[in-house]
Every structure is written in structure tokens, then in C-alpha cells.
C-alpha positions in Angstrom: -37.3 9.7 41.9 -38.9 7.6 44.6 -40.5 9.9 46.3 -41.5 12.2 43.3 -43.5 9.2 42.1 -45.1 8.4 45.6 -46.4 12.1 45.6 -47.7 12.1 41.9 -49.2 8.7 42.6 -50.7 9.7 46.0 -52.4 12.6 44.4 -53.4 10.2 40.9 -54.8 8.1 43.7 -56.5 10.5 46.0 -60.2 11.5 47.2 -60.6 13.3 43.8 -59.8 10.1 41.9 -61.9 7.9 43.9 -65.3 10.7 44.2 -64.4 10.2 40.2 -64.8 6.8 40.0 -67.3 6.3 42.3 -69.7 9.0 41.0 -70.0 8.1 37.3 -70.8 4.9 38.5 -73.5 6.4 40.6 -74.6 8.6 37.4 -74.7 5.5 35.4 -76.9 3.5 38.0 -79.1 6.4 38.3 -79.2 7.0 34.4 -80.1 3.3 33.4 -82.6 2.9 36.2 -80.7 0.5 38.2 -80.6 -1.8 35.0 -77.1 -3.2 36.2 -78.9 -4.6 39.5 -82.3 -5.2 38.1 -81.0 -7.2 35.4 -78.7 -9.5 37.0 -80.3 -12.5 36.7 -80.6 -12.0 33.1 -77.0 -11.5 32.7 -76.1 -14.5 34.4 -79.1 -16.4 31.4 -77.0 -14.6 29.0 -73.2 -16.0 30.2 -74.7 -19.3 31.1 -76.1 -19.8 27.3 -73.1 -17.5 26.0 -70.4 -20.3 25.2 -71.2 -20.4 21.8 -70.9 -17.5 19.2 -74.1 -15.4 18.7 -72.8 -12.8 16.1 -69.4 -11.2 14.9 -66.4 -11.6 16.7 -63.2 -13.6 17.9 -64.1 -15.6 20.8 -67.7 -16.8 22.7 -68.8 -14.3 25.4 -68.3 -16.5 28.2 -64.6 -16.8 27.2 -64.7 -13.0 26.9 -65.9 -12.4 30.1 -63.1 -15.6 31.4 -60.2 -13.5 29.5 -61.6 -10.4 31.6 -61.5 -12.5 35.2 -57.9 -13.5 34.4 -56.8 -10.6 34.6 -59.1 -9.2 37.2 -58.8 -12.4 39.6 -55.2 -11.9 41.2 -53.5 -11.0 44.3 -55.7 -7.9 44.8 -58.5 -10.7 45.5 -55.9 -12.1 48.5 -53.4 -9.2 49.7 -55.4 -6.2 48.7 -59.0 -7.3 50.5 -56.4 -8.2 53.5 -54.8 -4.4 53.4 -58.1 -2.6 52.8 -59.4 -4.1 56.1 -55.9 -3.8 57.8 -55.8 -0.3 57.3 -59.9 1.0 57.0 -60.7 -2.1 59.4 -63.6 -4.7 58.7 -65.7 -1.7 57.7 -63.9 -1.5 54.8 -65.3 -4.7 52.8 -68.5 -2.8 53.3 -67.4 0.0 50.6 -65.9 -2.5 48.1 -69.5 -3.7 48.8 -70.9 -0.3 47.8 -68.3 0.5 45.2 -69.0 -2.8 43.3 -72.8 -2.5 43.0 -71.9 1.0 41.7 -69.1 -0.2 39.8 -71.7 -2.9 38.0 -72.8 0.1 35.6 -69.5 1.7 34.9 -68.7 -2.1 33.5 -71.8 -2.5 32.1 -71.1 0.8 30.1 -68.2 -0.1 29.2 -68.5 -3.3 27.6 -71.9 -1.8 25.7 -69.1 1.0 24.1 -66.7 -1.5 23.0 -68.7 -3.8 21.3 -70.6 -0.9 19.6 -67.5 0.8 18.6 -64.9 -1.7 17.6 -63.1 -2.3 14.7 -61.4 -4.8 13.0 -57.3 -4.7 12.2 -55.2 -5.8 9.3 -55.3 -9.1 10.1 -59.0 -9.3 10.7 -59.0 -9.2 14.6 -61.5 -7.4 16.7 -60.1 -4.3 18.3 -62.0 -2.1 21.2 -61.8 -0.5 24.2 -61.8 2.7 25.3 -59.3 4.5 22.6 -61.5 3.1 19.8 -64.6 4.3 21.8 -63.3 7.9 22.8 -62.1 8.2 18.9 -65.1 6.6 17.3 -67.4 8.0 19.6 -66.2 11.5 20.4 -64.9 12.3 17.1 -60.9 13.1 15.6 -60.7 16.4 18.0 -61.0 13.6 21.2 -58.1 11.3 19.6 -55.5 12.3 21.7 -57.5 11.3 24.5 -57.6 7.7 22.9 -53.6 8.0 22.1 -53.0 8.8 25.9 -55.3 5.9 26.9 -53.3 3.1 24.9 -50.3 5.1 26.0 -50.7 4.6 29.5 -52.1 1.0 28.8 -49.4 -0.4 27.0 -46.8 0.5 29.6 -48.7 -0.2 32.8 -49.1 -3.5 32.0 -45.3 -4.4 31.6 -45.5 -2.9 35.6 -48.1 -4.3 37.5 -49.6 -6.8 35.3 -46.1 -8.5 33.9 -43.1 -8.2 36.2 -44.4 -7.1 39.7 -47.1 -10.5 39.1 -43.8 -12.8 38.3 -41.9 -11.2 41.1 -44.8 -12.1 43.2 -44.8 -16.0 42.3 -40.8 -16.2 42.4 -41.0 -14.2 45.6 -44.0 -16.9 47.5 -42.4 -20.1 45.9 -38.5 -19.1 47.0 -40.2 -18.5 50.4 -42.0 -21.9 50.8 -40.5 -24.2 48.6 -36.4 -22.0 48.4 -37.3 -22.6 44.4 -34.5 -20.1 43.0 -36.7 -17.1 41.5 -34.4 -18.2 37.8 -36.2 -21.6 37.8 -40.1 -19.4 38.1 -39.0 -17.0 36.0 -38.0 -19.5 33.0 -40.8 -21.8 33.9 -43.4 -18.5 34.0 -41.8 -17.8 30.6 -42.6 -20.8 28.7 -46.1 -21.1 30.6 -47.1 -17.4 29.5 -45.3 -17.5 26.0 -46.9 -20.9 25.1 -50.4 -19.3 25.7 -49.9 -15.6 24.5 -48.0 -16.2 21.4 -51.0 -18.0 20.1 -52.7 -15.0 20.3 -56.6 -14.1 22.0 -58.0 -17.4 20.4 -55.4 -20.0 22.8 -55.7 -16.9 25.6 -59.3 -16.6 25.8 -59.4 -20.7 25.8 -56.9 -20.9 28.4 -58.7 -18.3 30.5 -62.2 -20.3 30.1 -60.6 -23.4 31.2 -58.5 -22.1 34.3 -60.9 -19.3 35.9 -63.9 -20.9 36.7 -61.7 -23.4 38.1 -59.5 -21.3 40.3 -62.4 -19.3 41.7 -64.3 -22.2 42.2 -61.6 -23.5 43.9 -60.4 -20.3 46.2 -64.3 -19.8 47.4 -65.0 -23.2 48.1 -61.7 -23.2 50.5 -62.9 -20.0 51.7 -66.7 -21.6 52.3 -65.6 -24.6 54.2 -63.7 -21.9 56.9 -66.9 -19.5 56.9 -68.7 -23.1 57.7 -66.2 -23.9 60.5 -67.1 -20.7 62.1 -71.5 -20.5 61.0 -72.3 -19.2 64.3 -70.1 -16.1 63.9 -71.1 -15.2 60.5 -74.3 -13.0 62.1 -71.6 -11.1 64.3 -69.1 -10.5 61.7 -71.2 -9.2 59.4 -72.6 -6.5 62.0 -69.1 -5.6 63.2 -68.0 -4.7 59.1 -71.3 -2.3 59.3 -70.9 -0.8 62.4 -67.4 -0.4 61.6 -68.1 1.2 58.0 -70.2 4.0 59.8 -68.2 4.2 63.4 -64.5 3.1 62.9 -63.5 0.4 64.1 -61.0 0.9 67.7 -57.4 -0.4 68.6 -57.4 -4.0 69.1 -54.4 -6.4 70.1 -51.8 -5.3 67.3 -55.0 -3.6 64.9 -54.0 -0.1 65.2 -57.7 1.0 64.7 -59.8 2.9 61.9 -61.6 5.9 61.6 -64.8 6.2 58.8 -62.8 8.1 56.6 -60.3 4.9 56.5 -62.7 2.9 55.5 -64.3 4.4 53.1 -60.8 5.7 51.2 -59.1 1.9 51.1 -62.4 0.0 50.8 -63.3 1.8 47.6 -59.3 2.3 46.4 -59.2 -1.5 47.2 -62.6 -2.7 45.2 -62.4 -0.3 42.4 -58.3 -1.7 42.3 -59.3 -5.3 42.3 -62.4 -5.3 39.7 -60.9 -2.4 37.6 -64.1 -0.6 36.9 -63.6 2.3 35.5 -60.0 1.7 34.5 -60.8 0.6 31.0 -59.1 -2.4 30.4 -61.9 -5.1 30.7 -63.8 -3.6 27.7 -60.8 -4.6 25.3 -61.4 -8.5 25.9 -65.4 -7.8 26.0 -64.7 -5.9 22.3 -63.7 -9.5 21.1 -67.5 -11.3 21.8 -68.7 -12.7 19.3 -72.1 -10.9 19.4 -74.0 -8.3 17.4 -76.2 -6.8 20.4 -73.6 -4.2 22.5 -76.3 -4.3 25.3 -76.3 -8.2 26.2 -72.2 -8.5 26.4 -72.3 -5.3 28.7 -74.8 -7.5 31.2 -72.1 -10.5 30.8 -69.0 -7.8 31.3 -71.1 -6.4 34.7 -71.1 -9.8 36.0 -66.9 -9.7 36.3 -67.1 -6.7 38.7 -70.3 -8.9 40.7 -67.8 -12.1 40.5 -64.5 -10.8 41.3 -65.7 -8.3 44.5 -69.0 -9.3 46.1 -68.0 -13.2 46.0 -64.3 -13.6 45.7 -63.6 -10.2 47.8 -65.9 -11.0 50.4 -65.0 -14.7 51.1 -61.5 -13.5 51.5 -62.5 -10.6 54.0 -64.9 -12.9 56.1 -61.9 -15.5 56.4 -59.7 -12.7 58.2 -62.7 -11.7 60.1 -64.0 -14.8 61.3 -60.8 -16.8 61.9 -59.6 -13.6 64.9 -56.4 -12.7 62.8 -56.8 -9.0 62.2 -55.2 -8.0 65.3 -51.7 -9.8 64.4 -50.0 -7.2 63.0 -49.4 -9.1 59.6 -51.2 -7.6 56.6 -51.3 -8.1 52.9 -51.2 -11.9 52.0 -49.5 -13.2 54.8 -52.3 -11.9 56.9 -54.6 -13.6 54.4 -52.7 -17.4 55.0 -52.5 -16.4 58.6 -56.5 -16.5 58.5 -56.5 -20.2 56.3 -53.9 -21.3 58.5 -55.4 -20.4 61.8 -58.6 -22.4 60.0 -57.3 -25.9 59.0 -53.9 -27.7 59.2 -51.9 -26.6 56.0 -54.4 -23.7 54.8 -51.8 -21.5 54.1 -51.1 -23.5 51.0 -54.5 -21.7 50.0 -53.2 -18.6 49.5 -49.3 -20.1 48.3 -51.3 -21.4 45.3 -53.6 -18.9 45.0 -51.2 -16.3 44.1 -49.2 -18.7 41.9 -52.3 -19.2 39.3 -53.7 -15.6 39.6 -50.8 -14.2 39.3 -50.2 -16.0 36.1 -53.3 -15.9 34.4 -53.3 -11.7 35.0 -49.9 -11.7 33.3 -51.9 -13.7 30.7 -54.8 -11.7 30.4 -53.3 -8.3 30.9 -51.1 -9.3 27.5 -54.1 -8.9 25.6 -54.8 -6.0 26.9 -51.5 -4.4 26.1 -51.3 -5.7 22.7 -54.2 -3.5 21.5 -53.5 -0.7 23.1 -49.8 -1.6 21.0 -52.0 -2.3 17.8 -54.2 1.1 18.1 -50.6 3.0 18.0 -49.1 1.0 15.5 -51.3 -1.2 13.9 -50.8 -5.2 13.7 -47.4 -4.8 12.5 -46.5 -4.4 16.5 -48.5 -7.5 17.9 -45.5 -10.4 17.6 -43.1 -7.7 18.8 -45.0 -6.9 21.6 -45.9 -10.7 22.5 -41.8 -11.4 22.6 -41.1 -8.4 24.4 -43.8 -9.4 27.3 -42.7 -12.6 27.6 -39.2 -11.7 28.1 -39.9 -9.3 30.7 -41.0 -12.1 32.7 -37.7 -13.6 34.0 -36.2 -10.2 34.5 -39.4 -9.3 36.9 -38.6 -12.5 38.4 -35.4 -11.1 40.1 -35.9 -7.5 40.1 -36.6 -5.6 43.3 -39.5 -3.9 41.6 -40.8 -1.3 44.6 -40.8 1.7 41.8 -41.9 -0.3 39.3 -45.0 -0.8 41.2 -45.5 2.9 41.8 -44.9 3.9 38.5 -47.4 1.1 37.0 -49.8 2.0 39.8 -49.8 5.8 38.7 -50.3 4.8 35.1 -53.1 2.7 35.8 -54.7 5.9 37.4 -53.3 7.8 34.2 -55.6 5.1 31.8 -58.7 5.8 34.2 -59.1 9.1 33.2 -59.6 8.9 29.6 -62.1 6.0 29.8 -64.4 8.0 32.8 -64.5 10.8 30.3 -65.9 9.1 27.8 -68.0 6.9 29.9 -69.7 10.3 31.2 -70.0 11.4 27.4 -71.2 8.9 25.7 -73.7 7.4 28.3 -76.7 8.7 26.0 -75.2 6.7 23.9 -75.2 3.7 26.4 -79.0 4.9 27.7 -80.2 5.2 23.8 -78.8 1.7 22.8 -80.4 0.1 26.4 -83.2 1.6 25.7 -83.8 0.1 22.3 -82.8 -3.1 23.3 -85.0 -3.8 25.9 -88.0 -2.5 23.4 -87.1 -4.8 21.2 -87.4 -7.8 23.7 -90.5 -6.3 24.9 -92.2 -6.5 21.4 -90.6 -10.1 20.7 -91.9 -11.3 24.6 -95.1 -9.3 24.7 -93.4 -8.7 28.9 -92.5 -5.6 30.8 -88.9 -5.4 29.9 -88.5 -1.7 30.4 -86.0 0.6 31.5 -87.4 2.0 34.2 -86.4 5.8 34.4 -85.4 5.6 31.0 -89.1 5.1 29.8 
């Protein structure tokens, strides 16, 4: 079963995939004009004077784009940057580089189609994402496209997002501190059921209070190395571009790269870490409480800016700078390796880091997979599903979960699908509704706020 699952996931996975991916974000860059790059600054306006409501919704913007970065923000930030570079060498942080400016759009899209095509459920909740945009967007003879989405959503996130995260903490704090993995998975329990079972209102809270916080905290660690080692910086940087275009060779144990290395786990890694593409982010965007689609798709870009060209790249310039790569550790142990070889104790960097990402993923990944449970069977499912999810917890705590994270890893490839279809057919929907907007704030600011291409 295993190996089935490794071959279906290596070809869910593979160069089609990824040209997939990569390309409607190209498409969508091309098709807005570059808006998602020429309009960052105004995005980062929008979040910063986004904590209050604006317009219909659950929660404020910024605590939409917070519940997003929970989940985002994890151990893909620590052990996948490490394993990109490990296997594609340093010239792989140069395509997470390319795939997130790309990838800017494809989030940008997809948090313009979830606010424009939400809904509201029995209870009065906001529910959106990319079943409610394929069906509301693509009409009834598409809704089995939606079905498979929340399909794949709602069980992928019991995998990678649920049990493999808690394995993860009971696995780092039995290593460091011999914490019995019962003890982290009862304590992850309470921690995770105390936020989700008071639904996206305590969630999205919880996430506005701890992210900022935890990424603050991780880069600023990662700063105070990059300082330590300033006069390198200039030489790093030129090795990770001559090593995206010429492979990087054999070094100490670094078996070596070739371009096509590179390329394949720098963009599998980014695309993995900021989930563009994969559809999930747009179901905590649906939530904003805003009536213009178009401003929270500039806030929902700025999660693929945050999470890959800062978080990402402080974490690859640490392994860089600090002389680690040729080890022969990879993953996150590769990643302490680097804080340790920094400062006295910095391998407590990464011990905590995965601790609190791991946790607020579980946390922010719940949401997710209680509307994908709510588009297939309506409200009625949401306590259910919130018990169910928390008990899992405890049991991922002690599993060995090495299929589980196969099988979640394929589904997550499985959800992608859907939501790059519809991103490719509704973006005149997305160039249309950009288009307007940015008319609109031309005639209120009597200023150039065009659309380039577009016009």
C-alpha cells in the first residue's frame, strides 16, 4: 500500500503538477498587469488599517489574513526550506523566490473569488473557498468539481494538518525534554479544543494574537545570525544564484545539485509552504468582514509575500551563512544545526519554533476542514467535526504516521486541482472585478490607479 501511494503521490507531485501551479500563476501575473507586485504597498495600507470590520463578514481582515498564516507558518517554514536546499542546493531558495512572486496572483485570485462568491450557512456563518467558487461561479454542471474539492479538503487535513503536526511536537519535545508523547498529546488536546470549539470568532482571535508574534519572533532570531555573519550576506546571496542556474557541486557531506534539482524542490517546497494554489487560504479570507472582493485579495497576497520571501528566506540564509549544508543533516535538525552553530543554545529556536507552528496549523487548518465538512453537509456537521479533530490529536501523538503523511500529501495535491481550474476560469472574472475597482478609486482620488494591461 506503501509504495502504491508513493507512486500515485510522486506522479500527483510531479513536473506536470508543478508547470500547473507555476503557470496560472504566471497567467494571472501577466493577466492583471503585475497588479500583485505593483500593488504591494497598498496591500500592506490595507492590512495595516484592516483590524476593524469594513463590511459583511465574521472576523476583521487582518485576523483573516492571521487565521490564514496559522496555518501556513509551520514546519514547512523550518524543515521544508532546510530539505529544498539539501536536495536542489542553495539555488533552490532562489525558485521559492520565483514561485512566490508568481504565487502572489494565484492568492490574490483566490481570495477576490471567495469573497465574491460566499455564502452564508444555517447558522449565519460566512462560508467560501473554492467549492463555493467553482459551484457559484461555474454553474451546477461544475459541482462535482466543488464536491471533490471539500472532499479531498476535509480528509487531508486530519493527515498533515492534525496528526502528522502533533506527532511532530510529541516527537521534538520527547527528544529534548523525554516529555512522554501522552502528556503532548493530552496537553495539544485541551490547547487546540479550547480554541476550536469556540468556533472562527476564538480561532481567528487566537491566530491574531499568536502569529505576528511567532514570526516576529522566528525572524528576528534569524536576523541577529544573518547580522553575526553581515560580511557574508553579499556572497551567499551570489552562490543561491549561481547555484539556481549552474548546480551547485559535491561539498563535504552535500551530495551536490543539478538545475533541474533546484528548480523541482525549490518550487514543490515554496508552493508547499505558502499553499498557493492549493485552495485552502481563500476559506479563512471568505470570512473578512469586507464588501470589496478586490481589497481582501491584496491582504490574502501578502500571506504568500510573508510566509516565503521573509520567513523562507531567513531560514535558508541561516543554513547558508552559518557553513552547515555540508553536514549531512537535513530537514529540521539541519535547520537547529545552523542556530546552534550561531549562538550558545540556538537550537531551542527551532525546538519552539515547531512547537507553536505546529499548533496554530492544527488550529487554523480546523477551520479549514470544517467548511469543507459544512459545504457536504451543512452546519449540522460542524460540532461533530470539531470533536472528531480534536480527538485525533492524542492518537497522532503516538502514531508512526509515515503513510499518513503520504496519503495527506497526495490529497493535498488532489484539492489543488479543482481550485487551479477554476482559478484559470474564472480569472475574467478576477480581471473584470480588478478592473472596476481600481476605476472606482481612480474617480474618488482623481490618481492613476490603473490596471495596466488591463486598460
Amino acid at each position: 500500500m506503501e509504495g502504491f501511494i508513493t507512486t500515485v503521490n510522486g506522479y500527483a507531485w510531479g513536473p506536470a503538477m508543478l508547470v500547473l501551479l507555476l503557470g496560472t500563476g504566471i497567467f494571472l501575473t501577466l493577466g492583471l498587469g503585475f497588479l500583485s507586485l505593483r500593488r504591494l504597498p497598498l496591500a500592506f495600507k490595507l492590512l495595516f488599517t484592516g483590524f476593524s470590520s469594513h463590511g459583511a463578514g465574521d472576523i476583521p481582515p487582518f485576523r483573516a489574513l492571521m487565521t490564514s498564516l496559522s496555518a501556513t507558518i509551520g514546519t514547512g517554514n523550518i524543515a521544508g526550506v532546510a530539505t529544498a536546499i539539501t536536495l536542489g542546493g542553495p539555488g533552490a531558495l532562489f525558485w521559492m523566490w520565483i514561485t512566490a512572486l508568481f504565487g502572489l496572483a494565484t492568492k490574490y485570485a483566490e481570495g477576490v473569488l471567495a469573497v465574491h462568491y460566499r455564502e452564508r450557512d444555517e447558522l449565519g456563518g460566512y462560508s467560501g473557498g473554492p467549492m463555493y467558487y467553482i459551484r457559484n461561479g461555474l454553474g451546477k454542471r461544475w459541482a462535482w468539481l466543488a464536491t471533490a474539492f471539500a472532499l479531498f479538503g476535509g480528509m487531508a487535513g486530519f493527515g498533515l494538518a492534525n496528526t502528522v503536526q502533533s506527532n511532530s511536537v510529541a516527537q521534538v519535545l520527547t527528544d529534548n525534554l523525554d516529555i512522554p508523547w501522552q502528556v503532548t498529546g493530552v496537553v495539544l488536546m485541551i490547547l487546540v479544543g479550547g480554541v476550536i470549539l469556540g468556533g472562527i470568532q476564538r480561532i481567528a482571535a487566537t491566530a491574531g494574537a499568536v502569529v505576528p508574534m511567532m514570526a516576529v519572533a522566528y525572524m528576528l532570531m534569524s536576523v541577529i545570525v544573518i547580522a553575526l555573519n553581515i560580511q557574508q550576506v553579499p556572497q551567499a546571496i551570489m552562490t543561491i544564484i549561481d547555484s539556481a542556474f549552474n548546480g551547485a557541486s559535491a561539498a563535504g557531506g552535500f551530495a551536490g545539485a543539478t538545475v533541474w534539482a533546484a528548480i523541482r524542490f525549490g518550487v514543490a517546497r515554496g508552493i508547499f509552504s505558502n499553499e498557493a494554489g492549493l485552495g485552502s487560504a481563500p476559506i479563512a479570507h471568505a470570512a473578512a468582514q469586507t464588501n470589496e472582493p478586490v481589497e481582501q485579495g491584496m491582504i490574502a497576497m501578502l500571506g504568500t509575500f510573508i510566509d516565503t520571501l521573509l520567513v523562507c528566506t531567513m531560514t535558508g540564509l541561516v543554513i547558508i551563512l552559518t557553513g552547515v549544508l555540508d553536514s549531512g543533516q537535513s530537514g529540521a535538525s539541519l535547520t537547529a544545526m545552523a542556530f546552534g552553530a550561531a549562538f550558545p543554545g540556538g537550537e531551542w529556536v527551532v525546538t519552539i519554533g515547531v512547537v507553536v507552528f505546529a499548533t496554530t496549523t492544527m488550529i487554523g487548518w480546523s477551520f479549514y476542514g470544517e467548511r469543507c465538512v459544512v459545504y457536504l453537509f451543512g452546519a449540522r456537521a460542524i460540532m461533530p467535526f470539531r470533536v472528531l479533530w480534536v480527538l485525533a490529536i492524542p492518537v497522532g501523538a503516538g502514531l508512526n504516521l509515515g503513510i499518513v503523511w503520504l496519503i495527506a500529501d497526495t490529497l493535498n495535491a488532489f484539492m489543488a486541482i479543482p481550485n487551479l481550474i477554476a482559478l484559470l476560469l474564472l480569472s475574467p472574472v478576477v480581471f473584470r472585478l480588478s478592473k472596476e475597482y481600481f476605476a472606482r478609486q481612480s474617480d474618488v482620488d482623481n490618481d492613476d490607479n490603473g490596471l495596466g494591461v488591463l486598460e
